[in-house]
N, CA, C and O atoms as a Tinker XYZ file with bonds, in Angstrom:
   312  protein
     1  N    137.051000   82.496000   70.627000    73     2
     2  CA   135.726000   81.970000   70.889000    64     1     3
     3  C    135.111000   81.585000   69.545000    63     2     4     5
     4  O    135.079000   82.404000   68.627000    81     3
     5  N    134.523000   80.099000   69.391000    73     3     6
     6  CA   133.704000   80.239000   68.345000    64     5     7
     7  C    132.782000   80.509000   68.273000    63     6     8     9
     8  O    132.179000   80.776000   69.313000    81     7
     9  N    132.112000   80.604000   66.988000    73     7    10
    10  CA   130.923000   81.245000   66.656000    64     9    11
    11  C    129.896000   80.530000   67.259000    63    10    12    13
    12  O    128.985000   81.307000   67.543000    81    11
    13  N    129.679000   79.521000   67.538000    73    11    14
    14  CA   129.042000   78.703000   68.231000    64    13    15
    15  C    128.523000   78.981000   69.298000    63    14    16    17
    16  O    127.350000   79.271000   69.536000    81    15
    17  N    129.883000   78.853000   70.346000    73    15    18
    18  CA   129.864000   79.166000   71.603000    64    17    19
    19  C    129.459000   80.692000   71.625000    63    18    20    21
    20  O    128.687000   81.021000   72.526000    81    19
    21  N    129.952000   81.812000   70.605000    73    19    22
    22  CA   129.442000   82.786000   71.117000    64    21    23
    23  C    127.678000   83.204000   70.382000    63    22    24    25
    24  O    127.239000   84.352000   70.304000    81    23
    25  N    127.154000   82.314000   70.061000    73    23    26
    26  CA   125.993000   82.290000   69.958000    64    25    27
    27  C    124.816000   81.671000   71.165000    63    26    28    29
    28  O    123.638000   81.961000   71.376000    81    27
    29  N    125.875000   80.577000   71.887000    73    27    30
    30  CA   125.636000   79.590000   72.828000    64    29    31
    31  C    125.073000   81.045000   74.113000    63    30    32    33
    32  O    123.980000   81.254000   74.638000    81    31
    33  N    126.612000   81.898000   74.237000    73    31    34
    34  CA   126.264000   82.751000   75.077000    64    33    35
    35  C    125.491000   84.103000   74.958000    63    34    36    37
    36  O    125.312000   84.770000   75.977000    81    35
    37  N    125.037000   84.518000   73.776000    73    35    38
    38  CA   124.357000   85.618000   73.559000    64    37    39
    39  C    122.690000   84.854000   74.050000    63    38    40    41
    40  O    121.876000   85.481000   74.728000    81    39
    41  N    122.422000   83.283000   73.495000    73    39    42
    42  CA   121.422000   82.773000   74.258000    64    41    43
    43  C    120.797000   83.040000   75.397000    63    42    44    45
    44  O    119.667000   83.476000   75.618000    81    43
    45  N    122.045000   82.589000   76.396000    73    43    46
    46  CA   122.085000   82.891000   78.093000    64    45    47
    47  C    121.672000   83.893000   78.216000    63    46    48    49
    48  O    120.588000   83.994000   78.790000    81    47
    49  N    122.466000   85.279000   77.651000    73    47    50
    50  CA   121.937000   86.710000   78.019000    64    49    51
    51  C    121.081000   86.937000   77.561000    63    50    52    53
    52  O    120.484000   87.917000   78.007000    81    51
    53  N    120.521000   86.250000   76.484000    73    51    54
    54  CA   119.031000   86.788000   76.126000    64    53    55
    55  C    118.208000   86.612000   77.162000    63    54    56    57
    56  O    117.431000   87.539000   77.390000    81    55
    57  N    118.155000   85.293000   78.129000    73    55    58
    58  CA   117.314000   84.542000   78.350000    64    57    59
    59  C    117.586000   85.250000   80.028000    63    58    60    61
    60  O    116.675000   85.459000   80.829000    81    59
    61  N    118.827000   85.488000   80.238000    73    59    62
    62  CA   119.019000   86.215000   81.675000    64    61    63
    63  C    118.106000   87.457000   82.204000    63    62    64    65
    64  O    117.646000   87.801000   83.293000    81    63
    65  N    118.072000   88.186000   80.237000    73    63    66
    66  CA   117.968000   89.753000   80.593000    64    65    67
    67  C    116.088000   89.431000   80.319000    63    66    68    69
    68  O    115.307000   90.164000   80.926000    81    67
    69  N    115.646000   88.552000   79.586000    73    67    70
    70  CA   114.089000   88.458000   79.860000    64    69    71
    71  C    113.463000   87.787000   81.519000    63    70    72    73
    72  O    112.315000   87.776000   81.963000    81    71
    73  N    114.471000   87.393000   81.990000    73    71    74
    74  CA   114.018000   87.066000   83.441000    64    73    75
    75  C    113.954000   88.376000   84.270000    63    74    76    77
    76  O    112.953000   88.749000   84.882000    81    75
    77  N    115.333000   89.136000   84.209000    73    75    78
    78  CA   115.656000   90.616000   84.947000    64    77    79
    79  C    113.821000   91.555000   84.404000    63    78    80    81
    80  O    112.967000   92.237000   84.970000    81    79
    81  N    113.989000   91.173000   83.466000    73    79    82
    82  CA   112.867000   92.183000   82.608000    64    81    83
    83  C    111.173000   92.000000   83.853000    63    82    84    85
    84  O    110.446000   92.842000   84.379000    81    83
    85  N    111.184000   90.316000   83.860000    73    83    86
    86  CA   110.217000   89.803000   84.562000    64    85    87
    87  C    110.026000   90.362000   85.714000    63    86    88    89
    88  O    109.024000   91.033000   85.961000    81    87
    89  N    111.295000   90.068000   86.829000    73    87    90
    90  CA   111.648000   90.652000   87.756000    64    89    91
    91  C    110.950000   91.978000   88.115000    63    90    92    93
    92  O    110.107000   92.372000   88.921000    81    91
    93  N    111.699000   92.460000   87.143000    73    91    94
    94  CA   111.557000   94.260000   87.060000    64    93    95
    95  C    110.397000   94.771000   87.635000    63    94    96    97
    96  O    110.135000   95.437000   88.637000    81    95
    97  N    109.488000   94.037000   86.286000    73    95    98
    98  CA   108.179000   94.348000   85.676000    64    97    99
    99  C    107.307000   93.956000   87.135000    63    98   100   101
   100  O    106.528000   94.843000   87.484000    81    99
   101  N    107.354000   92.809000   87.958000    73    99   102
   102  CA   106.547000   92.750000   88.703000    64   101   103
   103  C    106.866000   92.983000   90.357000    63   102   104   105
   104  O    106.452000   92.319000   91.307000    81   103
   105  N    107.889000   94.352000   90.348000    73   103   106
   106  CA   108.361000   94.693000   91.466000    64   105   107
   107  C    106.845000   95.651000   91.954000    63   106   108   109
   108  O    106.359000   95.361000   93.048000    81   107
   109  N    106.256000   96.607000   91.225000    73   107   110
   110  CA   104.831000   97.422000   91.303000    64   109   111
   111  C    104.381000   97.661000   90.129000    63   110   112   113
   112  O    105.117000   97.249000   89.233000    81   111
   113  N    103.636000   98.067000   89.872000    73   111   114
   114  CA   103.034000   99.036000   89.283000    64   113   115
   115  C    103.748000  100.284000   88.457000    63   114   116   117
   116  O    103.361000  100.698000   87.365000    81   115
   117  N    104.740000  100.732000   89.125000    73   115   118
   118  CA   105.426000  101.982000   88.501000    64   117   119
   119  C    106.559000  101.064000   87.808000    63   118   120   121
   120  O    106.961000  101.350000   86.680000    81   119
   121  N    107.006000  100.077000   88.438000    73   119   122
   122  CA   108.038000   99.554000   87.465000    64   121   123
   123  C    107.854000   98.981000   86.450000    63   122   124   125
   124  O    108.796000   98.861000   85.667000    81   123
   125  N    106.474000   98.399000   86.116000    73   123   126
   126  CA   105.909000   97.360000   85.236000    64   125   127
   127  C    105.832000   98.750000   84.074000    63   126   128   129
   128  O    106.640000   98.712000   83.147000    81   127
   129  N    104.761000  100.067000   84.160000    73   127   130
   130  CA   104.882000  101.210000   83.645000    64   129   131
   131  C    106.261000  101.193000   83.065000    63   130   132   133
   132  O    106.386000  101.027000   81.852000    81   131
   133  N    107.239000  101.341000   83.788000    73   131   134
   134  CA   108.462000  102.359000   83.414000    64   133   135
   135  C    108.888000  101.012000   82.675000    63   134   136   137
   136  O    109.755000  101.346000   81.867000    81   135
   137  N    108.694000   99.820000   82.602000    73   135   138
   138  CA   109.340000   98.731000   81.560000    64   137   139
   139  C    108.987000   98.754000   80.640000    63   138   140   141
   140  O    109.650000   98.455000   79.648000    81   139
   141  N    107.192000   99.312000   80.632000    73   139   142
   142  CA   106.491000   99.249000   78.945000    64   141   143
   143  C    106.983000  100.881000   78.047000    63   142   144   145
   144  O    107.069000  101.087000   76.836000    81   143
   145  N    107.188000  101.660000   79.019000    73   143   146
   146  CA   107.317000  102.780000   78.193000    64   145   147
   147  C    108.952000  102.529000   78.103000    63   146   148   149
   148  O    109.252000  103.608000   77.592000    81   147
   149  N    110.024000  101.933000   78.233000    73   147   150
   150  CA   110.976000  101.818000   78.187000    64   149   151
   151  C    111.440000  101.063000   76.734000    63   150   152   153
   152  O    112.494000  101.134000   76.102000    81   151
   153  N    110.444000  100.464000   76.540000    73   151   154
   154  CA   110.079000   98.901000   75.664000    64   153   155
   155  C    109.581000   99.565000   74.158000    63   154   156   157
   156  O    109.896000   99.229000   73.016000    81   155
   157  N    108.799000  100.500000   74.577000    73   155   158
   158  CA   108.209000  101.357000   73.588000    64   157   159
   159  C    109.179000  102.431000   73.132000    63   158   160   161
   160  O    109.228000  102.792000   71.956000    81   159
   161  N    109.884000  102.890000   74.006000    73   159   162
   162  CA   110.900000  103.911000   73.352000    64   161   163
   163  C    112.022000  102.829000   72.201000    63   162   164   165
   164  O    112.197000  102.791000   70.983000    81   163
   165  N    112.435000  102.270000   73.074000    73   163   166
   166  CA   113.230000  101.402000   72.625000    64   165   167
   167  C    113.259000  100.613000   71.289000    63   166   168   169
   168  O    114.303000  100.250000   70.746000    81   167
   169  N    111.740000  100.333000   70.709000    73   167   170
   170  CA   110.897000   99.857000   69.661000    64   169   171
   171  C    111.004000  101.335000   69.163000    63   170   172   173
   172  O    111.996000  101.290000   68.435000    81   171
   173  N    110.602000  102.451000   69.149000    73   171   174
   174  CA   110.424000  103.296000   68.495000    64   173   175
   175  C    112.140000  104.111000   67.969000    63   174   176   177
   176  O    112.407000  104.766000   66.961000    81   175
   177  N    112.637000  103.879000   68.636000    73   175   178
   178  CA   114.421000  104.624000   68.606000    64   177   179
   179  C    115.269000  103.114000   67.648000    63   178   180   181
   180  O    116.193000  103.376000   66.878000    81   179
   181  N    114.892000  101.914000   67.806000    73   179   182
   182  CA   115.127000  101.079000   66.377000    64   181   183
   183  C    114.419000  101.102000   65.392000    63   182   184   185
   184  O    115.051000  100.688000   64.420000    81   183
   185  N    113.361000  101.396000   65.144000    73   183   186
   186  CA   111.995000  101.501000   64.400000    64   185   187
   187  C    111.211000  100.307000   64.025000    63   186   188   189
   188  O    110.593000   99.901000   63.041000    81   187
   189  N    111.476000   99.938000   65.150000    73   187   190
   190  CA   110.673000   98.619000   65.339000    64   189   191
   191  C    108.934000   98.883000   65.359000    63   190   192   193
   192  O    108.040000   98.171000   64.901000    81   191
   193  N    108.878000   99.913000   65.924000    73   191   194
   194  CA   107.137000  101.015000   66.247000    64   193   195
   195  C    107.557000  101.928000   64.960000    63   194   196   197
   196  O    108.697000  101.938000   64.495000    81   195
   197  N    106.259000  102.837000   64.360000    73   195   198
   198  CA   106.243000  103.859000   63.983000    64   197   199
   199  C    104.799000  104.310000   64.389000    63   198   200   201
   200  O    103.710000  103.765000   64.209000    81   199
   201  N    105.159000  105.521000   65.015000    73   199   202
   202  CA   103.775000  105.462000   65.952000    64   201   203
   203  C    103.633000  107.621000   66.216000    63   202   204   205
   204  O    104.327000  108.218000   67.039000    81   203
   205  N    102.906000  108.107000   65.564000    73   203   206
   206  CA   103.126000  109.942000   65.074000    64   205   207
   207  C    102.471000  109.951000   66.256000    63   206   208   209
   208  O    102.794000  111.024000   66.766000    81   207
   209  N    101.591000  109.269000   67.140000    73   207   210
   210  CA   101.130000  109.688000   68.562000    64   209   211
   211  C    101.889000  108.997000   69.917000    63   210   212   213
   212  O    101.189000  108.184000   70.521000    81   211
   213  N    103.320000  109.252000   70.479000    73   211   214
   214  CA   104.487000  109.047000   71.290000    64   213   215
   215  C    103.541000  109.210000   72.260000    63   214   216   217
   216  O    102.924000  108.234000   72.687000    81   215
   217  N    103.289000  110.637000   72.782000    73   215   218
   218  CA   103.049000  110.971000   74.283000    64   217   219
   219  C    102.050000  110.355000   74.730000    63   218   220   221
   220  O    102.037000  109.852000   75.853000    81   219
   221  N    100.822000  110.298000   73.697000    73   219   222
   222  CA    99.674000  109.707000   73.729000    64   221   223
   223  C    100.171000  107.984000   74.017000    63   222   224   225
   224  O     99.673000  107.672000   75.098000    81   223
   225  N    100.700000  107.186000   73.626000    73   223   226
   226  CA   100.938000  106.145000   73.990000    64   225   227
   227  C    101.693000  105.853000   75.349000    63   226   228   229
   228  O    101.506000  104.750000   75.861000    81   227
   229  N    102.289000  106.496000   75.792000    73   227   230
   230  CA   103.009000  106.706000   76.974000    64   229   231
   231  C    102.139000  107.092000   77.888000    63   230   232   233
   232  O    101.987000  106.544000   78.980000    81   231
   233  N    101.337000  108.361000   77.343000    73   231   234
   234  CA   100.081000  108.108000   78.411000    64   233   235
   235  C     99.082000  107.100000   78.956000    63   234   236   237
   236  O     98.657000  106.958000   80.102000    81   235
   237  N     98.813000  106.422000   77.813000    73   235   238
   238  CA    97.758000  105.281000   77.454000    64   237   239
   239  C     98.749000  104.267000   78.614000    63   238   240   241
   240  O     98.192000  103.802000   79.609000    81   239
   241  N     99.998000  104.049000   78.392000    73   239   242
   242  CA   100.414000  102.719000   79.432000    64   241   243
   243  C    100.689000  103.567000   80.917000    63   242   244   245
   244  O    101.465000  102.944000   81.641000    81   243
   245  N    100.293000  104.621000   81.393000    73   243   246
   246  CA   100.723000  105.051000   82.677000    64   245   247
   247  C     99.220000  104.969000   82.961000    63   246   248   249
   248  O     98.817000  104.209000   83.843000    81   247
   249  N     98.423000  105.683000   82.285000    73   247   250
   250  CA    97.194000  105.375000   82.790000    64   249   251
   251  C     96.274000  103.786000   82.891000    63   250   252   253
   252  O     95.358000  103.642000   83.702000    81   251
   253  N     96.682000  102.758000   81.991000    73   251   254
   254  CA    96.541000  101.302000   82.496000    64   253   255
   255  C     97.173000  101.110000   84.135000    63   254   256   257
   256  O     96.650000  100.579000   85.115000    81   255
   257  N     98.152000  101.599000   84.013000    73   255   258
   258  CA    98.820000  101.311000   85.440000    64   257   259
   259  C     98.409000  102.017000   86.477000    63   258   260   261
   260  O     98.698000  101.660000   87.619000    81   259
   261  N     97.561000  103.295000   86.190000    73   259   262
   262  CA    97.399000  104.272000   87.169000    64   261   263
   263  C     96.574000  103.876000   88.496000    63   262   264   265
   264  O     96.838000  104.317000   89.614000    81   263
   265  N     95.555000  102.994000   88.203000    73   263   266
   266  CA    94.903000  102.417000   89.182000    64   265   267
   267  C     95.728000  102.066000   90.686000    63   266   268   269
   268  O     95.660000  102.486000   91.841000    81   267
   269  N     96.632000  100.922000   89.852000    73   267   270
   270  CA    97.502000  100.227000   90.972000    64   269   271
   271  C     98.675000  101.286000   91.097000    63   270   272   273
   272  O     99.212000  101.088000   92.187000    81   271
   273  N     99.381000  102.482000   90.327000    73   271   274
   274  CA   100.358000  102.868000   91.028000    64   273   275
   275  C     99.749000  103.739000   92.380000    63   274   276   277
   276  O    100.552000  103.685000   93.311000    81   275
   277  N     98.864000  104.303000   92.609000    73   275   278
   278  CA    97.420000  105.078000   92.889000    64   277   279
   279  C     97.845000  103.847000   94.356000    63   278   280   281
   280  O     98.953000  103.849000   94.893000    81   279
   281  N     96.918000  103.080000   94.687000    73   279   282
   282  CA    96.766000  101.975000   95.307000    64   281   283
   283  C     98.471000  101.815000   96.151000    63   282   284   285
   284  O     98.437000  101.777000   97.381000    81   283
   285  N     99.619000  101.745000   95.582000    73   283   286
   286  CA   100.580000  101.477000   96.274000    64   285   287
   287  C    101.120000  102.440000   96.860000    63   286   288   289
   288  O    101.292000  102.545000   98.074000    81   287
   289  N    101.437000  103.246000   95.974000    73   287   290
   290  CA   101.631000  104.793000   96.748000    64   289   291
   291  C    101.230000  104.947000   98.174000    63   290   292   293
   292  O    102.024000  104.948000   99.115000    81   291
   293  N     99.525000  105.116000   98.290000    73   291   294
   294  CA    98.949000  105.164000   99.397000    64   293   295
   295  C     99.254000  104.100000  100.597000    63   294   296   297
   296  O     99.338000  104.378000  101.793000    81   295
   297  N     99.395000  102.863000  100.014000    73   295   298
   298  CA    99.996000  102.043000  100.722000    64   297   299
   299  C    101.123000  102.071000  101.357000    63   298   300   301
   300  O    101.193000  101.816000  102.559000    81   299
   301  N    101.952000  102.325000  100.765000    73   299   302
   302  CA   103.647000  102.874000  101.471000    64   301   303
   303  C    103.166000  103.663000  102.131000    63   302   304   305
   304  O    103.255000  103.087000  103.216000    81   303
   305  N    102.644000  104.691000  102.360000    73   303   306
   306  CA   102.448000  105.995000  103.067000    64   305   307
   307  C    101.617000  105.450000  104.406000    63   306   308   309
   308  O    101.911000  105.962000  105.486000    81   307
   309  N    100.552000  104.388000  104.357000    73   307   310
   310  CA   100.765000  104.323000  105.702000    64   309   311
   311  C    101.145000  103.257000  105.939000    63   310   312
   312  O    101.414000  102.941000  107.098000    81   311
């Protein structure tokens, strides 16, 4: 394979796995959550983030979401 082509195709999968991401993200509320804190670990475990308050930020994006996970929950249930 050349370098080319295998640049050609790391493209595609970039561009595949930000659609899946989209997807993901706007299945509810809990998934959109579990993509940002996923996103954030992920940034923080390359050190892309450096961030001495973790839980606190993880909290901060469950509680943005808490409204609507709140809201669907109840919804499934009846």
């Amino acid at each position: 394979m050349s370098l080319a082509a295998f640049k050609a195709l790391l493209k595609q999968i970039d561009i595949e796995t930000e659609e899946a991401h989209n997807n993901y993200s706007e299945r509810s509320a809990v998934h959109c959550a579990a993509l940002q804190i996923m996103q954030f670990e992920k940034d923080l475990y390359y050190g892309e983030a450096v961030n001495g308050k973790h839980l606190k930020k993880i909290q901060s994006i469950i509680e943005i979401h808490l409204e609507d996970i709140i809201n669907e929950t109840t919804k499934n249930k009846n």
